[in-house]
C-alpha positions in Angstrom: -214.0 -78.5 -19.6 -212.1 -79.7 -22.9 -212.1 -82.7 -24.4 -209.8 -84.4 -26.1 -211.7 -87.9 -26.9 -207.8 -89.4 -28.7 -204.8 -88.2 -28.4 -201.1 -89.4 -27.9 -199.3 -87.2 -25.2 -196.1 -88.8 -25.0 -195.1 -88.7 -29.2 -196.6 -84.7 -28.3 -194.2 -84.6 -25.9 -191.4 -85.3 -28.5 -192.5 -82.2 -30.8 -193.9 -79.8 -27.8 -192.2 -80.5 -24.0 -195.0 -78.3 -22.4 -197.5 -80.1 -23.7 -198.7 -81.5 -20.2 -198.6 -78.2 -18.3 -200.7 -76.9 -21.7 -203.1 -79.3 -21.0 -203.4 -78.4 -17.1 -203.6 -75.0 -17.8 -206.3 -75.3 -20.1 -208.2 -77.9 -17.8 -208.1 -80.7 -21.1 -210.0 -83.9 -20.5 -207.9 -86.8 -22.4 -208.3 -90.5 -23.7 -204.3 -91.5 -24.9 -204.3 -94.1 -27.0 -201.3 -96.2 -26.9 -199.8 -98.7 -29.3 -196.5 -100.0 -26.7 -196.1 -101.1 -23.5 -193.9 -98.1 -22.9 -196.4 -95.8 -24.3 -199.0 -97.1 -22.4 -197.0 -97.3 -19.1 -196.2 -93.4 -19.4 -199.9 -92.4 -20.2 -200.4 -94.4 -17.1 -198.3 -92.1 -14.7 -199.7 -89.0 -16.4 -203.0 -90.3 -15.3 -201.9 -91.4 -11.9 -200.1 -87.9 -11.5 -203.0 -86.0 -12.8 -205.2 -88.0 -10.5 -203.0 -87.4 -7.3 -202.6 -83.8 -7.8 -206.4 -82.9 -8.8 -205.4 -82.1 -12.4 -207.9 -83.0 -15.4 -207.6 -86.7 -16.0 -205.9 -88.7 -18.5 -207.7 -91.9 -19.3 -205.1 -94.4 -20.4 -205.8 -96.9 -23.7 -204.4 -99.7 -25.5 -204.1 -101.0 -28.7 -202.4 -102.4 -31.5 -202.6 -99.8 -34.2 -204.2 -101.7 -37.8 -201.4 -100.1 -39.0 -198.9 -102.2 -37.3 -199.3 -105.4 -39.2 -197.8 -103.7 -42.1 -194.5 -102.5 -40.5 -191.0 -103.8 -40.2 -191.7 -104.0 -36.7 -194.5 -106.5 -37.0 -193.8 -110.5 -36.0 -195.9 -113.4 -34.5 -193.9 -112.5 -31.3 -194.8 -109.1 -31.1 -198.7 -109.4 -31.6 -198.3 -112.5 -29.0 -196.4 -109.9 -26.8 -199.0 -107.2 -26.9 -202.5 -108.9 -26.9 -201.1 -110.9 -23.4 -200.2 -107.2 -22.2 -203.8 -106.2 -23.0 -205.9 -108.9 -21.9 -203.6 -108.2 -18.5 -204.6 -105.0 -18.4 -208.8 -105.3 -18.8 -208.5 -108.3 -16.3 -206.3 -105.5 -13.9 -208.9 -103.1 -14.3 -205.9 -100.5 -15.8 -207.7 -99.7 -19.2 -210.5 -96.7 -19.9 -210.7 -98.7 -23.0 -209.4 -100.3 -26.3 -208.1 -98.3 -28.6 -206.8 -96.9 -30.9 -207.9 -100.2 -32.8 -209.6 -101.2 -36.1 -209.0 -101.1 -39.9 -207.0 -99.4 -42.4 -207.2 -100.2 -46.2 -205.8 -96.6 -47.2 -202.9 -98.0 -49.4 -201.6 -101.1 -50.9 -199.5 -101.9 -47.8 -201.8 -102.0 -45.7 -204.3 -104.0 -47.7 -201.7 -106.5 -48.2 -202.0 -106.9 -44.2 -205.8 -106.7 -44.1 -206.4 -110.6 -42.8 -203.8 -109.6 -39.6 -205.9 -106.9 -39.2 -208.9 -108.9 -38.9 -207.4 -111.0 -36.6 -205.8 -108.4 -34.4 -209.1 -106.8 -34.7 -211.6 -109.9 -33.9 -208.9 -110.0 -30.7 -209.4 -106.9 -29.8 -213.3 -107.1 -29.8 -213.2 -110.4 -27.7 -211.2 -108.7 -24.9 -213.3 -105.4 -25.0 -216.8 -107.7 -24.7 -214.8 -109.8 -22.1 -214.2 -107.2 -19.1 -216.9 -104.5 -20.9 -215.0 -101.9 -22.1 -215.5 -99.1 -24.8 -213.6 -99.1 -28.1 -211.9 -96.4 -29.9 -211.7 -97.1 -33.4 -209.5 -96.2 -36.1 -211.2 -96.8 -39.5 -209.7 -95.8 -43.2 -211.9 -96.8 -46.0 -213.0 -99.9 -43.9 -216.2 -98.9 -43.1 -217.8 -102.3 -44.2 -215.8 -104.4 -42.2 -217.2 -102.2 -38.9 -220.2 -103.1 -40.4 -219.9 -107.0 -40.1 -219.6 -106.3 -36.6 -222.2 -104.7 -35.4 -223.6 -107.6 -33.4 -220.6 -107.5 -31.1 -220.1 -103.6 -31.8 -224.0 -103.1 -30.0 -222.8 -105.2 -26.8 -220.2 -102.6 -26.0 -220.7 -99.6 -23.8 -219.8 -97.5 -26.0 -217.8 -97.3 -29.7 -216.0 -94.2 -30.2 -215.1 -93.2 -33.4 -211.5 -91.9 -34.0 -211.5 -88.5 -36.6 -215.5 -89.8 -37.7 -214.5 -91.0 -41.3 -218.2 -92.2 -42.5 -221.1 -90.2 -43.8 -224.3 -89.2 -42.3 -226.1 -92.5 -43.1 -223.0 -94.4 -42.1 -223.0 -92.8 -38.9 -227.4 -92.8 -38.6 -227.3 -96.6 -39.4 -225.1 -97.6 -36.7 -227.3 -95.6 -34.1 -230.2 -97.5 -35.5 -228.5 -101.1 -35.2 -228.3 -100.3 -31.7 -224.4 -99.6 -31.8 -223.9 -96.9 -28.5 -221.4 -95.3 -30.8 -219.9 -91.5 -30.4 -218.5 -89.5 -33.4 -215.1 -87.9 -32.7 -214.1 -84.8 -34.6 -210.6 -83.0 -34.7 -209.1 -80.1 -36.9 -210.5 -81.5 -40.3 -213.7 -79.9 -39.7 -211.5 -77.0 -40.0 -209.7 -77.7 -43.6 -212.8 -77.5 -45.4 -213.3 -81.6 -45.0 -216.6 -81.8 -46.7 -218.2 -84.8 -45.5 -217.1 -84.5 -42.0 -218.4 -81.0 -42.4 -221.6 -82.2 -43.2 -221.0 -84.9 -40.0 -220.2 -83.0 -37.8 -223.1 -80.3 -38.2 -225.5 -82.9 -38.5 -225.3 -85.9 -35.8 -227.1 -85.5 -32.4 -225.3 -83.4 -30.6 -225.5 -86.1 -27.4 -223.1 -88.2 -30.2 -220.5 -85.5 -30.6 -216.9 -85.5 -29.2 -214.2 -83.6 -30.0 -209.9 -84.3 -30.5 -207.1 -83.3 -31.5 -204.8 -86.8 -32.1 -202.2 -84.9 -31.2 -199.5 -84.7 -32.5 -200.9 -86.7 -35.6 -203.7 -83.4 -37.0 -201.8 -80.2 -37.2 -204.1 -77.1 -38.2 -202.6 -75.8 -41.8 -199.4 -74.1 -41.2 -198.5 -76.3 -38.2 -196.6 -79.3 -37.7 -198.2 -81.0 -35.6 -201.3 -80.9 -33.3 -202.1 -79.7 -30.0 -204.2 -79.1 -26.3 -204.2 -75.3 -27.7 -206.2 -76.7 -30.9 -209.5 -77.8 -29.2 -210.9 -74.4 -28.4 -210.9 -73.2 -32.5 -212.0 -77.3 -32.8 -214.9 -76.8 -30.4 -215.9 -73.0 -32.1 -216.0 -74.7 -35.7 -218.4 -77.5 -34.7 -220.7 -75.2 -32.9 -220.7 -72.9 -36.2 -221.3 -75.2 -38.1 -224.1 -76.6 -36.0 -225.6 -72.9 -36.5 -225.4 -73.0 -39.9 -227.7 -75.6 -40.2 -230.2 -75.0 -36.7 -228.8 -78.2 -34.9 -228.8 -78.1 -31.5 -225.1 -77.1 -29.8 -225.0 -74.4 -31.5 -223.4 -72.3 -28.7 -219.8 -72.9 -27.9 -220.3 -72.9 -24.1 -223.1 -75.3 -24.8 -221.7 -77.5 -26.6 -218.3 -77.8 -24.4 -220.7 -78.6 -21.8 -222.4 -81.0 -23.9 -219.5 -83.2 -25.3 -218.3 -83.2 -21.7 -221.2 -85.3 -20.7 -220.8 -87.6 -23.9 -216.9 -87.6 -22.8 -218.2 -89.1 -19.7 -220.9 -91.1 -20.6 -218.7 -92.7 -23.6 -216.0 -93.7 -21.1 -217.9 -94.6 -18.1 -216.7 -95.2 -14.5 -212.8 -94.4 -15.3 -213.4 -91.2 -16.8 -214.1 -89.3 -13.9 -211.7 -91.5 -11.2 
């Protein structure tokens, strides 16, 4: 099967309304991410719908986006609003996990916001370690602050990295502080993305996952991501996996492969 390991169906509904008969059709594994109530209740009843009529499933997540902090839209009321809605959510049992979630110090604005992110963040965290559930991160030249929580980070059942954007030892020394933590890699291992290049060739291939965060990762020429993506995604990494001798070298193999880590990464719900 296909994996898409973060994704947001109902914005890719917006720019591509056969997006979910796409995804049947090519039998796509999915994690949405969801940043709204609205969004998440949507991904919800795909993955209900999916479930009742024996389609792949869609494995519903929640988050507020670091990105959030910085936008017009951002207010005490709202973060009050949306961490109750996700701490009712774990304690429901409604969440494959918490996500899209973490840090982004990509420009000024969002630096300005940095301390709500650490906030949001450090509520995120608790909530995940509370009712045990994996988190997918979203990370833009903040991979120190993942860092200074790898203590917590290593209790989780599993960290999945959003679009990987570390390095090799990055992504090595997080294995080796005991953080269960899967790689995720989308169409920039197609546009000649050096270091996720490197990345995505060199990791174990029992760490590897593969997306499209559709609509956000268009291949060049396009305007915007989708389910039809992953195949050319899943051929790339197992090229460049040749290239270099790793093991998943095979496209068949590997699909196989990052369909166990798709599994393993987000446990009981992923399969329900």
């Amino acid at each position: 099967m296909l994996i898409d390991a973060h994704c947001h169906p109902l914005d890719l509904l917006e720019h591509f309304p056969g997006a979910e008969d796409e995804r049947r059709r090519l039998g796509v594994f999915c994690a949405a991410s969801s940043t709204t109530k609205e969004q998440f209740f949507c991904h919800e009843e795909l993955a209900k719908k999916a479930q009742a009529e024996n389609a792949p499933p869609v494995i519903p997540c929640f988050a507020i986006h670091p990105q959030l902090p910085a936008s017009d839209m951002w207010n005490g009321e709202f973060a009050d609003e949306h961490l109750a809605l996700l701490e009712s959510l774990a304690k429901e049992g409604r969440l494959g996990a918490i996500g899209e979630a973490g840090f982004d110090l990509y420009n000024h604005e969002f630096r300005a916001a940095e301390k709500l992110q650490d906030e949001i963040f450090a509520a995120h965290l608790e909530t995940a370690l509370k009712y045990d559930l994996p988190m997918v991160l979203h990370v833009r030249r903040a991979m120190h602050k993942v860092f200074a929580h790898t203590a917590a980070l290593k209790k989780l059942p599993a960290v999945i990295f959003h679009s990987w954007p570390g390095t090799i030892g990055e992504g090595e020394s997080l294995l080796r502080r005991g953080v269960n933590a899967y790689f995720s890699f989308g169409t920039v291992i197609t546009l000649n993305h050096k270091e996720a290049i490197r990345c995505c060739a060199a990791f174990p291939a029992e760490r590897l996952l593969t997306e499209t965060d559709a609509p956000y990762q268009g291949l060049r020429g396009e305007a915007f991501s989708r389910w039809a993506d992953l195949p050319l995604i899943l051929k790339t990494a197992a090229l460049l996996r040749k290239d270099v001798g790793t093991p998943g070298s095979d496209t068949e193999e590997l699909e196989q492969i990052v369909e166990e880590n798709f599994k393993r990464a987000f446990g009981r719900i992923a399969y329900t």
